[in-house]
Short mmCIF file of the C-alpha atoms (twelve columns), coordinates in Angstrom:
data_MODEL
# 
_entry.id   MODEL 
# 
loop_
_atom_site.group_PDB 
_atom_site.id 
_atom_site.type_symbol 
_atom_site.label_atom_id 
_atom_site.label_alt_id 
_atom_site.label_comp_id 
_atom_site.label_asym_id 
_atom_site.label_seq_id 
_atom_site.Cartn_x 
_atom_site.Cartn_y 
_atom_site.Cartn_z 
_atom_site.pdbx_PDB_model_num 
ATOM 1   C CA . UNK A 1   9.654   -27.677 -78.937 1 
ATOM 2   C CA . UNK A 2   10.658  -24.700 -77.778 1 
ATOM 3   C CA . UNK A 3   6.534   -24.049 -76.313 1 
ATOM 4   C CA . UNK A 4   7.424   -26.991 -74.161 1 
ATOM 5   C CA . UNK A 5   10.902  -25.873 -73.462 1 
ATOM 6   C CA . UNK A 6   10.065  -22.407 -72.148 1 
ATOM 7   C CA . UNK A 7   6.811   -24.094 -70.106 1 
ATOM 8   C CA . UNK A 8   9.342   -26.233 -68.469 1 
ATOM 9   C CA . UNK A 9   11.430  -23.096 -67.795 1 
ATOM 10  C CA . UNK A 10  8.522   -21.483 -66.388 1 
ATOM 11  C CA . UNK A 11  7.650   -24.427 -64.358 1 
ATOM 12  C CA . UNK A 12  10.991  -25.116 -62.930 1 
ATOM 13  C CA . UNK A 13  11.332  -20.878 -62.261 1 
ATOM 14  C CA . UNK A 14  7.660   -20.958 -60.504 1 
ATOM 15  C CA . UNK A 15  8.592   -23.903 -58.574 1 
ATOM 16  C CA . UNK A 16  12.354  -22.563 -57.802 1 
ATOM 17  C CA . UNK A 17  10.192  -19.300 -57.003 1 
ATOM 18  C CA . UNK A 18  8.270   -20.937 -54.316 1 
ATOM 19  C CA . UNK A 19  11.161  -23.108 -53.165 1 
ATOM 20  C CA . UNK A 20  12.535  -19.656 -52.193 1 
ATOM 21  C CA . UNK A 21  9.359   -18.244 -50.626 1 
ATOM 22  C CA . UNK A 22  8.686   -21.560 -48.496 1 
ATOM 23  C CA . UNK A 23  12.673  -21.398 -47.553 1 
ATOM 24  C CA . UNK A 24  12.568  -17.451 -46.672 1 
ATOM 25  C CA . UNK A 25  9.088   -17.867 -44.736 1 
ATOM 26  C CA . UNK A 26  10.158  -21.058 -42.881 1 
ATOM 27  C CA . UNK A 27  13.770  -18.704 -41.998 1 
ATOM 28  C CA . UNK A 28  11.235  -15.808 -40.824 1 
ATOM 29  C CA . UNK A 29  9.411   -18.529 -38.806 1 
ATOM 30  C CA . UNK A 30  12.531  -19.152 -36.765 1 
ATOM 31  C CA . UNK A 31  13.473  -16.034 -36.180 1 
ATOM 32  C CA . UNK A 32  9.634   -15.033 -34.841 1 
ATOM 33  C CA . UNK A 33  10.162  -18.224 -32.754 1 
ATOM 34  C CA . UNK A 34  13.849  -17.635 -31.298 1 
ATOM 35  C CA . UNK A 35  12.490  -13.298 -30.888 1 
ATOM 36  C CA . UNK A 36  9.624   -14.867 -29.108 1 
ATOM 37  C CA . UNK A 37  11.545  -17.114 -26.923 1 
ATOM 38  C CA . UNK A 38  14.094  -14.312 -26.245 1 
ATOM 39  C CA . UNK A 39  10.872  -11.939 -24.811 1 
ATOM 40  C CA . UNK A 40  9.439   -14.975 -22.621 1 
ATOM 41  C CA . UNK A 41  13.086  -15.495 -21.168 1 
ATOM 42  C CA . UNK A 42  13.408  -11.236 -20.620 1 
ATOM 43  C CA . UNK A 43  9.684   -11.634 -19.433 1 
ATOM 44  C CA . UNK A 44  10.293  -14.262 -16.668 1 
ATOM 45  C CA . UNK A 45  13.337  -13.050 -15.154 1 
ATOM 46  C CA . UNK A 46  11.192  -9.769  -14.706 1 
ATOM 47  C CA . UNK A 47  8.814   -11.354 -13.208 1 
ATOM 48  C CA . UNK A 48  11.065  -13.317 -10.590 1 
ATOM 49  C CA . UNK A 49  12.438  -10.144 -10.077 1 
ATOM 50  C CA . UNK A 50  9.255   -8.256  -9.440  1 
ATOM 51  C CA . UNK A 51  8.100   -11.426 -7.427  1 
ATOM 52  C CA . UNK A 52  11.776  -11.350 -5.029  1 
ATOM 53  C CA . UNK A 53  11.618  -7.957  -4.044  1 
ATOM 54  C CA . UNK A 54  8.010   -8.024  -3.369  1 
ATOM 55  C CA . UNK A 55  8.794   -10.968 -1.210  1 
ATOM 56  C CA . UNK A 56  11.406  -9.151  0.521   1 
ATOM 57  C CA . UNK A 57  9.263   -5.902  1.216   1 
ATOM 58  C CA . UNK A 58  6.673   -8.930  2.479   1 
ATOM 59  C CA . UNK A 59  9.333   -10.088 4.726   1 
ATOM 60  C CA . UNK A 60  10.411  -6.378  5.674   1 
ATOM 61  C CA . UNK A 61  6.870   -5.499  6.595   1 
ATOM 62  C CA . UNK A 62  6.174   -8.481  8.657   1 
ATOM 63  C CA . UNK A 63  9.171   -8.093  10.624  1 
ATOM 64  C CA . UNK A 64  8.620   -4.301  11.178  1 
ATOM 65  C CA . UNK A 65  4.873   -5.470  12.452  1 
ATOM 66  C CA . UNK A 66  5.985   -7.744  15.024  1 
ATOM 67  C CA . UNK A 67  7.990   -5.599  16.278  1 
ATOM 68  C CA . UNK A 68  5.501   -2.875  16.423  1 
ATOM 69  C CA . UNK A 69  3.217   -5.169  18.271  1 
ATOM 70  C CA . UNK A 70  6.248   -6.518  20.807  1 
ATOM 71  C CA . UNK A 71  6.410   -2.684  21.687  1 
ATOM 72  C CA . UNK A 72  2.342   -2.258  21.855  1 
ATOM 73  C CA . UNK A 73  2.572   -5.693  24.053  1 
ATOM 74  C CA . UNK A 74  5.204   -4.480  26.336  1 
ATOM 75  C CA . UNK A 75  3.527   -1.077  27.025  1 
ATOM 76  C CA . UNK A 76  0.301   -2.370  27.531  1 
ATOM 77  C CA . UNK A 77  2.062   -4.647  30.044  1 
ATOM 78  C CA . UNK A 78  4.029   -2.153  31.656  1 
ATOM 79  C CA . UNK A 79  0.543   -0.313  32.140  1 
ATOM 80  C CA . UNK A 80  -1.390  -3.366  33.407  1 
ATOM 81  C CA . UNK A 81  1.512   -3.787  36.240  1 
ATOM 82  C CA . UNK A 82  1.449   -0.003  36.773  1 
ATOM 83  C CA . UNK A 83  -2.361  -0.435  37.534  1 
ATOM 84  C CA . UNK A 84  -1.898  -3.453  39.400  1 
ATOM 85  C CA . UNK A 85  0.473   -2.358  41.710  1 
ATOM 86  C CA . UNK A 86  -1.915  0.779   42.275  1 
ATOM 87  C CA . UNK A 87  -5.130  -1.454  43.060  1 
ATOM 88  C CA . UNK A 88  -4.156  -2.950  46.304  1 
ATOM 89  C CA . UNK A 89  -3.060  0.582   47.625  1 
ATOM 90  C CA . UNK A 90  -6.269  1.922   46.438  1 
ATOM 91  C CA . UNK A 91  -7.542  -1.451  47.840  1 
ATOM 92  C CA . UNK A 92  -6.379  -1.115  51.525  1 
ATOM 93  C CA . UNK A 93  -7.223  2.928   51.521  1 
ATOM 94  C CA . UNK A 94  -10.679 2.079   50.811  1 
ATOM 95  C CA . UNK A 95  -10.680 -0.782  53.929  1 
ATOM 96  C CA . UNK A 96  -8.810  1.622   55.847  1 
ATOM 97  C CA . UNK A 97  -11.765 4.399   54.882  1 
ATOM 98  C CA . UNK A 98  -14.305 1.664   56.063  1 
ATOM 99  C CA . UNK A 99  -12.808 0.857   59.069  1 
ATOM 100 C CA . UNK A 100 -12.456 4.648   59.828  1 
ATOM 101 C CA . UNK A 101 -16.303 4.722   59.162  1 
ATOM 102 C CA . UNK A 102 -17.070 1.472   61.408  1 
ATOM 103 C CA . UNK A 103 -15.487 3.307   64.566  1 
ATOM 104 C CA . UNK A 104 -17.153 6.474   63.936  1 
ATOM 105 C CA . UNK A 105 -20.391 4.658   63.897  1 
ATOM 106 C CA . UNK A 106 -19.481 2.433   66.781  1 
ATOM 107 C CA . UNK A 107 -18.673 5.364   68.734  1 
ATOM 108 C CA . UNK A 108 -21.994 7.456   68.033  1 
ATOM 109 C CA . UNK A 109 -24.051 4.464   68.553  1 
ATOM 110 C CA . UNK A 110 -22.736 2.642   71.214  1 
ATOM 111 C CA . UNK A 111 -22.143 4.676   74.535  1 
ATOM 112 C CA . UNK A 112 -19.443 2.267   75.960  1 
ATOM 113 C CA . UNK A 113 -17.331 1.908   72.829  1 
ATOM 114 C CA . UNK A 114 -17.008 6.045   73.238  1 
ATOM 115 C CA . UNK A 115 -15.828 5.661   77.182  1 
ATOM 116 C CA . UNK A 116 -18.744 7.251   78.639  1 
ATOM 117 C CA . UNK A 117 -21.807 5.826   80.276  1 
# 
């Protein structure tokens, strides 16, 4: 009996022997899991990081644009005035020219509008 005694040994060690193998792999399992976990946590808190401050430079960039183009609006107004106000000065010298021009021709052409006869 001792054949069956020392197969039942072996069995019992073998199966003890996995026991321990399923028990260590299921423990390494875990701890892949929980590293695993631990890395997606670190990874998205980079990430919201990353995605915050780009956000901010967003908002940083936007407001430094519009305020680039209020100054490019305001000069270009300021130059449109400037030219406005110079048109109807430019305006009147030309009418003033053409009236200038009118009495010169009056005068050459017509003998009574120069006083003689």
């Amino acid at each position: 009996m001792s054949t069956g005694t020392d197969r039942r040994t072996a069995v019992d060690a073998a199966i003890s022997k996995v026991l321990a193998a399923e028990q260590e792999a299921l423990a390494g399992i875990a701890a892949c899991e929980q590293r695993a976990e631990e890395i997606r946590r670190h990874a998205q808190a980079t990430v919201r990081a990353q995605i915050r401050e780009a956000q901010a430079r967003i908002t940083r960039l936007h407001g430094d644009c519009a305020q680039r183009n209020s100054e490019l609006v305001a000069a270009l107004e300021r130059e449109a005035e400037s030219r406005t106000a110079e048109i109807p000065a430019a305006a009147l010298e030309n009418e003033l020219i053409r009236g200038a021009v009118r009495a010169v021709a009056a005068a050459l052409t017509d003998p009574e509008a120069s006083g003689g006869h």
